[in-house]
PDB file of N, CA, C and O in Angstrom, chain B, residues numbered from 101:
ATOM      1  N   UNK B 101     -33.424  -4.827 -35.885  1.00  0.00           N
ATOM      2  CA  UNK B 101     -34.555  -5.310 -36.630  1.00  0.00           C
ATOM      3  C   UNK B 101     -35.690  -4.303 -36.451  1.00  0.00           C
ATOM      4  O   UNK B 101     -35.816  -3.838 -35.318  1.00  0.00           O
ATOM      5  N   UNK B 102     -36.508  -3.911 -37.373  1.00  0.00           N
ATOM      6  CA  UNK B 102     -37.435  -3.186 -37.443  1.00  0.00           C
ATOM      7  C   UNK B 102     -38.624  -3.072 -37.816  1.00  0.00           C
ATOM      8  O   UNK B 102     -39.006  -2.803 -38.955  1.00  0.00           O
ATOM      9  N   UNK B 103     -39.545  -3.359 -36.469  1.00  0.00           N
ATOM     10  CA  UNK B 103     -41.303  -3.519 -36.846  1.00  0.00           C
ATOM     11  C   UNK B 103     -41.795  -3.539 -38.114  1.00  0.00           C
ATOM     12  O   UNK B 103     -41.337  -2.768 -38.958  1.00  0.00           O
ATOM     13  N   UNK B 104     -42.695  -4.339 -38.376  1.00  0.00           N
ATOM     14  CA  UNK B 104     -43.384  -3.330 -39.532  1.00  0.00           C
ATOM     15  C   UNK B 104     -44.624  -3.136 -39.661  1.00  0.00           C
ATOM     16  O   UNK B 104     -45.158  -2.152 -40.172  1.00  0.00           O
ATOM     17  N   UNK B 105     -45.454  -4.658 -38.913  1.00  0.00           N
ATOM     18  CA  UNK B 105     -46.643  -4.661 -39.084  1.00  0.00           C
ATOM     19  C   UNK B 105     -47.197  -6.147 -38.369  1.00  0.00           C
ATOM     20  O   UNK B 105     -46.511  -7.166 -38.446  1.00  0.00           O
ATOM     21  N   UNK B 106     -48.348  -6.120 -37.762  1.00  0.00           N
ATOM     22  CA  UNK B 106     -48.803  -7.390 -37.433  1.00  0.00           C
ATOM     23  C   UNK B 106     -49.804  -8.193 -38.465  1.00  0.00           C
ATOM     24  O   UNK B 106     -50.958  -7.772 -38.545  1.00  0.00           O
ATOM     25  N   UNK B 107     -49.679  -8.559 -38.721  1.00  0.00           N
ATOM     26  CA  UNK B 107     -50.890  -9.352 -39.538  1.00  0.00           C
ATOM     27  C   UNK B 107     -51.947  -9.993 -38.781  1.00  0.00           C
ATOM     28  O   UNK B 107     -51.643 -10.843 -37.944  1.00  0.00           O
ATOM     29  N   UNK B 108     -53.349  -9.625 -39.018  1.00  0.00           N
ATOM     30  CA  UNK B 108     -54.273 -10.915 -38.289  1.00  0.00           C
ATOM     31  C   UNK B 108     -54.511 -11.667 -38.870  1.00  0.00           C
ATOM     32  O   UNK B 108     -54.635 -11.783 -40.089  1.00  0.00           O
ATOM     33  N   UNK B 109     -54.645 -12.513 -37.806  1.00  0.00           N
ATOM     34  CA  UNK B 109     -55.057 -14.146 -38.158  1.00  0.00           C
ATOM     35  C   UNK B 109     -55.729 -14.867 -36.682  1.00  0.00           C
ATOM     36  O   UNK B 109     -55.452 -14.541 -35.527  1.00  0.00           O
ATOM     37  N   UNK B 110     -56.464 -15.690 -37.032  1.00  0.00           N
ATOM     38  CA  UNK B 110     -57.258 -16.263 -35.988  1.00  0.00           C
ATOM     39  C   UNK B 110     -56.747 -17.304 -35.277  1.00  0.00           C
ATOM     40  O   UNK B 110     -57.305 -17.592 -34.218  1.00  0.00           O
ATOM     41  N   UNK B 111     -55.503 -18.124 -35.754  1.00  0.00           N
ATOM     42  CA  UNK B 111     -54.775 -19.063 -35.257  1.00  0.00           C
ATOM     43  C   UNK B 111     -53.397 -18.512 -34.923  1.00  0.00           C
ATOM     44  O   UNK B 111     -53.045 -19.351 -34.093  1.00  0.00           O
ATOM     45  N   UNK B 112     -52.535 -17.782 -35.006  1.00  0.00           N
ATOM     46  CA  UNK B 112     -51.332 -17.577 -35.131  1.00  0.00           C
ATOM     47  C   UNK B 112     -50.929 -16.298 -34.978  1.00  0.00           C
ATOM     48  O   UNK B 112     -51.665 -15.549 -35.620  1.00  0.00           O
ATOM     49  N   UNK B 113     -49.930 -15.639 -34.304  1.00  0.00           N
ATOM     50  CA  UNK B 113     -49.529 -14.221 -34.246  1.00  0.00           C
ATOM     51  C   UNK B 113     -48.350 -13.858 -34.943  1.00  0.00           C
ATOM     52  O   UNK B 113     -47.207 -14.108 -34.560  1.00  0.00           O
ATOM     53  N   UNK B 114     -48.831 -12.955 -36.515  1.00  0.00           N
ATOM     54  CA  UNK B 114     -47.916 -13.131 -36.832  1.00  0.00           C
ATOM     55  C   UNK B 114     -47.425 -11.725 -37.360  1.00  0.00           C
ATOM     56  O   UNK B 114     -48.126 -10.971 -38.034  1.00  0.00           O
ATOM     57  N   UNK B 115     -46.303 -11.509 -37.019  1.00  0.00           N
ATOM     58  CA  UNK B 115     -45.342 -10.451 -37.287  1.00  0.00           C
ATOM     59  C   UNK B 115     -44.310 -10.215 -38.344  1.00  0.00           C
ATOM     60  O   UNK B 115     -43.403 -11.047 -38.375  1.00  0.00           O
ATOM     61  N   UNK B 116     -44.265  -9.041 -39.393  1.00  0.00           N
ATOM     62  CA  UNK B 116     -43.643  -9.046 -40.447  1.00  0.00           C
ATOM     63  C   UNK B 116     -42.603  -7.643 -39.842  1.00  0.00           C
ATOM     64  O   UNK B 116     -42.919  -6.579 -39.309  1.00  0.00           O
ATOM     65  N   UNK B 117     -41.252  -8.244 -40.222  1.00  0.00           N
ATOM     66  CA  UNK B 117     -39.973  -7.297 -39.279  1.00  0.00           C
ATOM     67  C   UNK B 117     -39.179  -6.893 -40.541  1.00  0.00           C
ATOM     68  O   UNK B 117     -39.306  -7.748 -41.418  1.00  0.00           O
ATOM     69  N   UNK B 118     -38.515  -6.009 -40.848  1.00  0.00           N
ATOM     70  CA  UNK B 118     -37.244  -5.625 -42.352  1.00  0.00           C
ATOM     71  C   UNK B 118     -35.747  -5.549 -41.137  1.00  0.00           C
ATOM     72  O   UNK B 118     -35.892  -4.947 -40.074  1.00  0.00           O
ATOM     73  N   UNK B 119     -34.447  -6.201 -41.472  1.00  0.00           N
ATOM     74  CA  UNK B 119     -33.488  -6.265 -41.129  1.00  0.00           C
ATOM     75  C   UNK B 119     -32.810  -6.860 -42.442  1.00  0.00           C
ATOM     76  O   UNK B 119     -33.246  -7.701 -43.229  1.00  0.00           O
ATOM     77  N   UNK B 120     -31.484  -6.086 -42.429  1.00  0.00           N
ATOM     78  CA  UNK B 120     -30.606  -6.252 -43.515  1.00  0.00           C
ATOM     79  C   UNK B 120     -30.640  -6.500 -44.133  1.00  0.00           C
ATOM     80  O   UNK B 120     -29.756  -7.349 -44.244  1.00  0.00           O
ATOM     81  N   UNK B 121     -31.550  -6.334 -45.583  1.00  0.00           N
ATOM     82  CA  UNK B 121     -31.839  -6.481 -46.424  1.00  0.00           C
ATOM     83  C   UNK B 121     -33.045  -7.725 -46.702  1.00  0.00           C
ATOM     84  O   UNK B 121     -33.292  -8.304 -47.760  1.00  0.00           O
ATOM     85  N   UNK B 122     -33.615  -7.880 -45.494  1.00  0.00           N
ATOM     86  CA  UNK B 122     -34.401  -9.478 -46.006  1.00  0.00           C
ATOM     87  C   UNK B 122     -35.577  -8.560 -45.090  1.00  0.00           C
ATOM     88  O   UNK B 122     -35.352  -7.533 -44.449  1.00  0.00           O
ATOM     89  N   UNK B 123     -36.757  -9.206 -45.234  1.00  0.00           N
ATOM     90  CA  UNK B 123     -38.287  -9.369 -44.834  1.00  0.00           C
ATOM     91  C   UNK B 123     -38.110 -10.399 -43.809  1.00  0.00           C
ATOM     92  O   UNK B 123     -37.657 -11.510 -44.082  1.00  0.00           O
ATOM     93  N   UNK B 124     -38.429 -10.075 -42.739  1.00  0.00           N
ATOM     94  CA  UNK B 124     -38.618 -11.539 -41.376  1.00  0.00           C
ATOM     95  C   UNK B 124     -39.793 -11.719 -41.325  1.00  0.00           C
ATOM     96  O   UNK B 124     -40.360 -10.676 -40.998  1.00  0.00           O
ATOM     97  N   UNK B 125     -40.679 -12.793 -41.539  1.00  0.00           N
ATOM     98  CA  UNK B 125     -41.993 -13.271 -41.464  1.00  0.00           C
ATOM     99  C   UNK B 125     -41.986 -14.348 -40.081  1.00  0.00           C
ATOM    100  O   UNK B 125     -41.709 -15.526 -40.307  1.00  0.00           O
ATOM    101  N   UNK B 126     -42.285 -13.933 -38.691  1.00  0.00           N
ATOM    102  CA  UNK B 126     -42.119 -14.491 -37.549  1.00  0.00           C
ATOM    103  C   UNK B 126     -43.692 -14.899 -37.248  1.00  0.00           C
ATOM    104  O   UNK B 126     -44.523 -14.009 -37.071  1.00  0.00           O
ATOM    105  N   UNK B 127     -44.051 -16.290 -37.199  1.00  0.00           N
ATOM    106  CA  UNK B 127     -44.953 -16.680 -37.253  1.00  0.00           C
ATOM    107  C   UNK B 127     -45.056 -17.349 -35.591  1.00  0.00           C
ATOM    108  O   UNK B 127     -44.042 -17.883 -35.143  1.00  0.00           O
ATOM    109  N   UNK B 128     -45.938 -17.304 -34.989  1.00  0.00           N
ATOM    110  CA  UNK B 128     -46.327 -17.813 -33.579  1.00  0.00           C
ATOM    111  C   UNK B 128     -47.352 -18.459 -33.290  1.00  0.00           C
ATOM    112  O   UNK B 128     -48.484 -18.020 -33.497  1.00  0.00           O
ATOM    113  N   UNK B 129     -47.082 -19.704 -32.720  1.00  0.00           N
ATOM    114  CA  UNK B 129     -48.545 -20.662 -32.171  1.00  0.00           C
ATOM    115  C   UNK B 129     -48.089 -21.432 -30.713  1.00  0.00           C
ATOM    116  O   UNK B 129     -47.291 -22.369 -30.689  1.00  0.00           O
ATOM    117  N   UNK B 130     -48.691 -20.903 -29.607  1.00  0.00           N
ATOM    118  CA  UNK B 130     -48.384 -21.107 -28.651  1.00  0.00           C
ATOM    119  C   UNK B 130     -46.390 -21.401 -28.108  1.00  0.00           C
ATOM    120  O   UNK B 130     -45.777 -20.339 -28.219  1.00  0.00           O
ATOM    121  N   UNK B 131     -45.810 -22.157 -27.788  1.00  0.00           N
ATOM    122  CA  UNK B 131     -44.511 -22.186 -27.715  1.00  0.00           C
ATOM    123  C   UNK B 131     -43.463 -22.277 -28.951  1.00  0.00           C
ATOM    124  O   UNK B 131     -42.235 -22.294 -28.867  1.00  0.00           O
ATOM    125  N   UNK B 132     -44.249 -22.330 -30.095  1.00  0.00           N
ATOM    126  CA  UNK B 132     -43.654 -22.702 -31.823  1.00  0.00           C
ATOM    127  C   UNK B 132     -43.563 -21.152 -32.274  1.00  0.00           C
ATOM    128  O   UNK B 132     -44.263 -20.154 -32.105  1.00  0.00           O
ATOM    129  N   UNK B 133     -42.573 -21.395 -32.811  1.00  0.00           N
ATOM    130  CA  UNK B 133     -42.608 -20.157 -33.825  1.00  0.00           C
ATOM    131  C   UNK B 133     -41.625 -20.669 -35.186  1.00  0.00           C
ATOM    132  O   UNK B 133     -40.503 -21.175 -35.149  1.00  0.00           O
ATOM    133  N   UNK B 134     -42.564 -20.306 -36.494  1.00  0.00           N
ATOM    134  CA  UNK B 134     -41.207 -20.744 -38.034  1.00  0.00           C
ATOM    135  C   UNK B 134     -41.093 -19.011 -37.664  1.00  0.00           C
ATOM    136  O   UNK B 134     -41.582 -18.151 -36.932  1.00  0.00           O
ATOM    137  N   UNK B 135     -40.059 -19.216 -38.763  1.00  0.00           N
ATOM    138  CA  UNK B 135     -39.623 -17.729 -39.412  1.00  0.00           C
ATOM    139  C   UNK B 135     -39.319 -17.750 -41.155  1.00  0.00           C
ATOM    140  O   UNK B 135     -39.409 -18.772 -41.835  1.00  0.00           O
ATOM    141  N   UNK B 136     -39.168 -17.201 -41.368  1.00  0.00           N
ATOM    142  CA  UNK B 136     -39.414 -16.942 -43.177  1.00  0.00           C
ATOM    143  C   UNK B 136     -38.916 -15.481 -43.216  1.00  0.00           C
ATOM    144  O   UNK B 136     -39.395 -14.464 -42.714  1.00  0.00           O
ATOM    145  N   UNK B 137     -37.271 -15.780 -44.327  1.00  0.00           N
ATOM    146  CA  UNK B 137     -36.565 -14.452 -44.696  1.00  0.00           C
ATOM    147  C   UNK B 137     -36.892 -14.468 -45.700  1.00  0.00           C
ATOM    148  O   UNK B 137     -37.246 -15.537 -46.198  1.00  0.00           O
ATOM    149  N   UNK B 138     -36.910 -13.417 -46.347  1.00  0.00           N
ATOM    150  CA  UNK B 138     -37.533 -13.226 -47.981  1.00  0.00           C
ATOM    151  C   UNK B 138     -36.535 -11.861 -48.030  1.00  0.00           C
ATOM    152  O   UNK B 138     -36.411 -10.903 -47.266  1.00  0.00           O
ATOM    153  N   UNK B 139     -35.946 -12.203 -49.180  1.00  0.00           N
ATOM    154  CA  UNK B 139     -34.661 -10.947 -49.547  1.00  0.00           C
ATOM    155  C   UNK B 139     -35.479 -10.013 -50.238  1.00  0.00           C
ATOM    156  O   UNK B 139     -36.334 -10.313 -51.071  1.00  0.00           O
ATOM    157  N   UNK B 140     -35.081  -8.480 -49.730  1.00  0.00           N
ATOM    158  CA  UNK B 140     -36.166  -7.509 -50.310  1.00  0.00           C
ATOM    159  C   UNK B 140     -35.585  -7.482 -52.099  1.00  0.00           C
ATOM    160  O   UNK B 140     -36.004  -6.613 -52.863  1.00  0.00           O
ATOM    161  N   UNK B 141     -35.104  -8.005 -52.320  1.00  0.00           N
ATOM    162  CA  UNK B 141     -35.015  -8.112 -53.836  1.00  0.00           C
ATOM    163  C   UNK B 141     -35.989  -9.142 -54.874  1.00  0.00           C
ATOM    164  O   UNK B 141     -36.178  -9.141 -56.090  1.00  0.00           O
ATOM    165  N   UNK B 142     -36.521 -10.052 -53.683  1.00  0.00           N
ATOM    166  CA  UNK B 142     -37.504 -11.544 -54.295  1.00  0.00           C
ATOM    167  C   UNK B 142     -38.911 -10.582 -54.158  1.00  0.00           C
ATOM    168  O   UNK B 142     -39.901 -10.970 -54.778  1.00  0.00           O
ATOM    169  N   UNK B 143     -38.995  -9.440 -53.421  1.00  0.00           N
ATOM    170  CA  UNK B 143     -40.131  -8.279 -53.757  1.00  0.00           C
ATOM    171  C   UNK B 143     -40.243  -7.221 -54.026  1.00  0.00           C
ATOM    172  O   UNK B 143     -39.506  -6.265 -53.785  1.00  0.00           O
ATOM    173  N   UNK B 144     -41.480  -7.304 -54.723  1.00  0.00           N
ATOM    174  CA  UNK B 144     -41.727  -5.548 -54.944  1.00  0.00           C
ATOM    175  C   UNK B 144     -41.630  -4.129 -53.827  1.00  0.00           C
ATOM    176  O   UNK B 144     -41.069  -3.040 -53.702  1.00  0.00           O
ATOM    177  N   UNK B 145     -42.752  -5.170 -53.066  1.00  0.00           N
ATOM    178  CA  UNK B 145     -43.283  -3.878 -51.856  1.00  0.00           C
ATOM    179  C   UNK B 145     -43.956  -4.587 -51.103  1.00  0.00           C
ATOM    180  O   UNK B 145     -44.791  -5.360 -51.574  1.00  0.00           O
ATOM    181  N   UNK B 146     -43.745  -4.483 -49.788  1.00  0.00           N
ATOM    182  CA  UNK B 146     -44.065  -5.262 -48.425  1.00  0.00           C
ATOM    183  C   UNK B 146     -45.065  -5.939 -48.641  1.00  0.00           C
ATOM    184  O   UNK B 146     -44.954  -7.128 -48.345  1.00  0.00           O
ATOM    185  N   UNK B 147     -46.670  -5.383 -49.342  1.00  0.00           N
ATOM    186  CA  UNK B 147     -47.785  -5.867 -49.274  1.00  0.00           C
ATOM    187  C   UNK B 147     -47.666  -7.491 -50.311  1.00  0.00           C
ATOM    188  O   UNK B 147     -48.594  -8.294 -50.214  1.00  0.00           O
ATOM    189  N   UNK B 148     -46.473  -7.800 -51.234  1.00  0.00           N
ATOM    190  CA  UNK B 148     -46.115  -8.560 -51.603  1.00  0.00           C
ATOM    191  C   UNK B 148     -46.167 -10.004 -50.486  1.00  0.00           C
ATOM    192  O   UNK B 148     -46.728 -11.064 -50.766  1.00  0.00           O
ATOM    193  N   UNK B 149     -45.676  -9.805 -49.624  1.00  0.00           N
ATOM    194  CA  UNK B 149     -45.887 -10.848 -48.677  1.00  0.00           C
ATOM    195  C   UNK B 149     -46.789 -11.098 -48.133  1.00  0.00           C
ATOM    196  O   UNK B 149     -46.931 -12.265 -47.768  1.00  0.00           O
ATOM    197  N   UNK B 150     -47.994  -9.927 -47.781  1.00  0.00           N
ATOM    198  CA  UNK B 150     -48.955 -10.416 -47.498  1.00  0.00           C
ATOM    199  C   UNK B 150     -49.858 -11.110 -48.249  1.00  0.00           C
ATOM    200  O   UNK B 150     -50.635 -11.921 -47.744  1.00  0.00           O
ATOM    201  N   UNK B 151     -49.801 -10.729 -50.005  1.00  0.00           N
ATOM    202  CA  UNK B 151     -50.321 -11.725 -50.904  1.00  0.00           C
ATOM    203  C   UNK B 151     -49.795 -13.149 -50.544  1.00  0.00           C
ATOM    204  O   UNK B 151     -50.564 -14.108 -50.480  1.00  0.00           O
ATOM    205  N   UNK B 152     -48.409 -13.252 -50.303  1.00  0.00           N
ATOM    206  CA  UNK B 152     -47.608 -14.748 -50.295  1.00  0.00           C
ATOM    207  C   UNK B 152     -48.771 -15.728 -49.273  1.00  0.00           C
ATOM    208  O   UNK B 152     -49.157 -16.863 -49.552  1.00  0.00           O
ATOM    209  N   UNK B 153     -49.104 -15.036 -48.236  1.00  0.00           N
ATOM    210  CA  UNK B 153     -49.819 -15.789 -46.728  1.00  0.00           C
ATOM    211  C   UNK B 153     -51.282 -16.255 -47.324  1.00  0.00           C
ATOM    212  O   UNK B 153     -52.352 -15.962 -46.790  1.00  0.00           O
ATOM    213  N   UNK B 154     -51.152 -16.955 -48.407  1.00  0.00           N
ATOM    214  CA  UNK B 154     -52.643 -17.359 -48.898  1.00  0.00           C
ATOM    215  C   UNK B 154     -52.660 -18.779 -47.911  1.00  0.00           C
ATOM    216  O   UNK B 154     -51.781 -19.251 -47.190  1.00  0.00           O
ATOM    217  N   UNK B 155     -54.260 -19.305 -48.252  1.00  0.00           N
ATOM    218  CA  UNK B 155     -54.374 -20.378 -47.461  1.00  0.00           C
ATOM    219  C   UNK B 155     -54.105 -21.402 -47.537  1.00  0.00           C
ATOM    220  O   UNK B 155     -54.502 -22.223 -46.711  1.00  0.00           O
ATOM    221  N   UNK B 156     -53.035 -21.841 -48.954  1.00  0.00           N
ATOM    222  CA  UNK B 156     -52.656 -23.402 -48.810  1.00  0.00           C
ATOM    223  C   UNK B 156     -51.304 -23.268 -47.579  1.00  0.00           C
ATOM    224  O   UNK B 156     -50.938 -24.044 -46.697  1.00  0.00           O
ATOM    225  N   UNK B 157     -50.837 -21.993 -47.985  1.00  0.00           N
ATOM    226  CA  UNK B 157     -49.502 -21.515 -47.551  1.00  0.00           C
ATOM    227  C   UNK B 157     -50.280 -21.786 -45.655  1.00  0.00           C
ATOM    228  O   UNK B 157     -50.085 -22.731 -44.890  1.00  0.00           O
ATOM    229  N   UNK B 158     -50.884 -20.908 -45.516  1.00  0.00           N
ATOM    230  CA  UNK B 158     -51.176 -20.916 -43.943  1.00  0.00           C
ATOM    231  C   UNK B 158     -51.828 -22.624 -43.134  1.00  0.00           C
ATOM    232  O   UNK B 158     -52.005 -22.959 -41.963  1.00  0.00           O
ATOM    233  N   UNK B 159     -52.034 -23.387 -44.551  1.00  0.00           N
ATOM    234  CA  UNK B 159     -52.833 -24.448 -44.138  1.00  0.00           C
ATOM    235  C   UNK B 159     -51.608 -25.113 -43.957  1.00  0.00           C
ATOM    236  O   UNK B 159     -51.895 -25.811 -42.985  1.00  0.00           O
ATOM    237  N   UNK B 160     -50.262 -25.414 -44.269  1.00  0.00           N
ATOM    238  CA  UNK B 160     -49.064 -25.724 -44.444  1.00  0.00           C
ATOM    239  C   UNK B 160     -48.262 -25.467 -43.046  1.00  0.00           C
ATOM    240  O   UNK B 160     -47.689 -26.394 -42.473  1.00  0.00           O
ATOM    241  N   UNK B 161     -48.266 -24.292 -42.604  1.00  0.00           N
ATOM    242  CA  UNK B 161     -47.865 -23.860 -41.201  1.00  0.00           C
ATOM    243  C   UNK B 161     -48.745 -24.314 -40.542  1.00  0.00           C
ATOM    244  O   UNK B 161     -48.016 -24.965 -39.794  1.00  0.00           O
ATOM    245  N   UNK B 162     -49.859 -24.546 -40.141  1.00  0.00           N
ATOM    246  CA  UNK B 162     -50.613 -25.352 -39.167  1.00  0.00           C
ATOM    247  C   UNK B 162     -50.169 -26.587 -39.131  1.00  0.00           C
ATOM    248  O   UNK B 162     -49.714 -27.005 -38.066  1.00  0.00           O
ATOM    249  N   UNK B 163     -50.216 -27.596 -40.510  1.00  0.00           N
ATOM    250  CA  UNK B 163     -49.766 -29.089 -40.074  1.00  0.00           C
ATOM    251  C   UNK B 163     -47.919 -28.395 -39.824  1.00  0.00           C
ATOM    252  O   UNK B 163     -47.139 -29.328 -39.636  1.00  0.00           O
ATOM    253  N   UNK B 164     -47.720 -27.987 -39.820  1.00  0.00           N
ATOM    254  CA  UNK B 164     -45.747 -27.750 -39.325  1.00  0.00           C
ATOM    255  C   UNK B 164     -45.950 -27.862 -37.755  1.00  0.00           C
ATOM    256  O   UNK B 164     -45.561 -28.729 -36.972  1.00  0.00           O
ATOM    257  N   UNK B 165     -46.726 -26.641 -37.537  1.00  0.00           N
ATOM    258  CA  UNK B 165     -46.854 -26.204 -36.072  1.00  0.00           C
ATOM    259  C   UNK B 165     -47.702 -27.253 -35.428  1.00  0.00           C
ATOM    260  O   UNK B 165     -48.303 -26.641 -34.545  1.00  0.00           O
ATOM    261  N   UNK B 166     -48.184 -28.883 -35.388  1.00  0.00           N
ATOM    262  CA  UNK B 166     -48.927 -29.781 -35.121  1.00  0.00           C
ATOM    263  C   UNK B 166     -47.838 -30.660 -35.114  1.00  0.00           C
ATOM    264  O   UNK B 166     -47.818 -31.536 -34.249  1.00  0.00           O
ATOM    265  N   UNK B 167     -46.825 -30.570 -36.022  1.00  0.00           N
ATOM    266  CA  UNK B 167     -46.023 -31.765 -36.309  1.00  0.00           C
ATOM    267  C   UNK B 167     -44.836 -31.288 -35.229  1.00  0.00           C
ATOM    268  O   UNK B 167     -44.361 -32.134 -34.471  1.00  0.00           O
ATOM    269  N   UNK B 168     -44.434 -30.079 -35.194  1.00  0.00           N
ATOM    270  CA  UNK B 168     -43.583 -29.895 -34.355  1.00  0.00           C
ATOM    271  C   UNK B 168     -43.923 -29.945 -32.826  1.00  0.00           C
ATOM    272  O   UNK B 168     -43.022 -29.919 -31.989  1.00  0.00           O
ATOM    273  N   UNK B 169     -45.451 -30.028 -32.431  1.00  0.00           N
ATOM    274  CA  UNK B 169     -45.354 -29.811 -31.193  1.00  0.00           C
ATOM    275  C   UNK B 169     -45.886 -31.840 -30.921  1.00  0.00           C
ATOM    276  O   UNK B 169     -46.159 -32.264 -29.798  1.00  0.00           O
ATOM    277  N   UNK B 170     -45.906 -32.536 -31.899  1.00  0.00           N
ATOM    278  CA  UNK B 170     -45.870 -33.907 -31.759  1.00  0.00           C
ATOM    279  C   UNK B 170     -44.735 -34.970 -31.318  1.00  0.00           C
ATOM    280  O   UNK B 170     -44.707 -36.042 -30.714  1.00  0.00           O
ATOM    281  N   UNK B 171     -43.603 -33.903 -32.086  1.00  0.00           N
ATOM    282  CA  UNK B 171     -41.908 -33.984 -32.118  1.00  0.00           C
ATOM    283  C   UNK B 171     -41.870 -34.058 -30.740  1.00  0.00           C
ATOM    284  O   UNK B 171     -41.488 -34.924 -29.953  1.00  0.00           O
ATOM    285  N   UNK B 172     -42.473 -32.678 -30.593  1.00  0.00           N
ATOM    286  CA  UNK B 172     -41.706 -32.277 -28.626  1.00  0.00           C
ATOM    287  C   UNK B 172     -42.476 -32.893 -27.630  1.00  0.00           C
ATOM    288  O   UNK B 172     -41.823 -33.196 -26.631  1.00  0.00           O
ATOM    289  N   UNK B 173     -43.828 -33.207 -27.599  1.00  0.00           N
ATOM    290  CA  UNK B 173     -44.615 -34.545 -26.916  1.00  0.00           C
ATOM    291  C   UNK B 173     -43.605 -36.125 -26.951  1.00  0.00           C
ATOM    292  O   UNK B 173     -43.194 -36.895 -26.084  1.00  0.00           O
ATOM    293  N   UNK B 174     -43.517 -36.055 -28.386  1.00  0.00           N
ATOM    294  CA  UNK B 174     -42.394 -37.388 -28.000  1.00  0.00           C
ATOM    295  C   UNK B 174     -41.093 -37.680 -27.725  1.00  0.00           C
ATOM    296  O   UNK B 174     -40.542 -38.760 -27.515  1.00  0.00           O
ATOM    297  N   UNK B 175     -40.559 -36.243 -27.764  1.00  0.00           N
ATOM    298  CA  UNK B 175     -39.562 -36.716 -26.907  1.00  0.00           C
ATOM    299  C   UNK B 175     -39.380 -36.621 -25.165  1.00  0.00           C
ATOM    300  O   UNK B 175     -38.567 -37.250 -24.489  1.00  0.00           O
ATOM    301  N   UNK B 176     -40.597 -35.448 -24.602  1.00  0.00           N
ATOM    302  CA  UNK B 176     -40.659 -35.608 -23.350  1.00  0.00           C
ATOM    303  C   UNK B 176     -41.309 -37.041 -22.693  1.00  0.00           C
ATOM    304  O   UNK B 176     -41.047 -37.415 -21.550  1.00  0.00           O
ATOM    305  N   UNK B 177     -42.215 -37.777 -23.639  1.00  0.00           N
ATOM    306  CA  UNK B 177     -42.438 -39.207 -23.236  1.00  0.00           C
ATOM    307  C   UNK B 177     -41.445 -39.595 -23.510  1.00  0.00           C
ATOM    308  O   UNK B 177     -40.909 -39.363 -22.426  1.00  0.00           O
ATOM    309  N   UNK B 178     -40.667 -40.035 -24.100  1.00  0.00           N
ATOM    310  CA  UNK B 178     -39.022 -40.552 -24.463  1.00  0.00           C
ATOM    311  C   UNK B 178     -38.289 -40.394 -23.164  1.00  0.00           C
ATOM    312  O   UNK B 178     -37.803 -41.345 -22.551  1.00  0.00           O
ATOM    313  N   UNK B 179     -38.258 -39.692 -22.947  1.00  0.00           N
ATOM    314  CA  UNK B 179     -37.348 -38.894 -21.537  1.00  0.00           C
ATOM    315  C   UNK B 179     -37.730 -39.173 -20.600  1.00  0.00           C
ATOM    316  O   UNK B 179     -36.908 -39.085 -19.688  1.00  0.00           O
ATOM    317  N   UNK B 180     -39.144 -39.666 -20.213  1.00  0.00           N
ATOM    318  CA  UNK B 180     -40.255 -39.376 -19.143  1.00  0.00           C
ATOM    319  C   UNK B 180     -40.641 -38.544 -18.055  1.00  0.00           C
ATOM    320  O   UNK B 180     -41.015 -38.617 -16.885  1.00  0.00           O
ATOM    321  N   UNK B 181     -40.351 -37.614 -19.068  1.00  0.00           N
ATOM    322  CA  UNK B 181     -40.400 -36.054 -18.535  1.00  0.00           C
ATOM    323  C   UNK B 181     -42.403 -35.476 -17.979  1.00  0.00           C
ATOM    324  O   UNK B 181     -42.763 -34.600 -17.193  1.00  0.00           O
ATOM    325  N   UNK B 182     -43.026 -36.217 -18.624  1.00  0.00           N
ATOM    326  CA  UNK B 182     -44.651 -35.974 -18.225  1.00  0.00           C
ATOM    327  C   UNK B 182     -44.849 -36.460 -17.059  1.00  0.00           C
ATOM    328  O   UNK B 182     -45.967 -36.402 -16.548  1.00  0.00           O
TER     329      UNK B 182
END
């Protein structure tokens, strides 16, 4: 897999990677991470994806990354792992 670029952002660390033919969009918020393949054929040219990261799109990964770490709160109360 091969670097390509970090993107800033004030909530999230996020890293855009090219491997075998797809775009890896590796998104990070504390222990969460989505990922997002995008086949280099669904784009023109890399900066294509960075248009994609508009803010309904990024407002979308925040409630994900809220919902998933709600998931994992309830199941360590489930467990009674706290």
């Amino acid at each position: 897999m091969r670097f390509v670029q970090d993107i800033p952002h004030p909530l999230f660390r996020i890293g855009l990677y090219a491997w075998n033919g797809k775009y890896i969009l590796k998104i990070d918020a504390g222990p969460y991470e989505q990922t997002y393949k995008v086949s280099d054929t669904d784009v023109i040219e890399e900066t294509d994806i960075l248009t994609m990261l508009d803010e309904p799109f990024l407002q979308r990964i925040a409630e994900r990354f809220r919902d998933m770490d709600a998931d994992w709160q309830a199941t360590i109360e489930r467990h009674e792992l706290n």
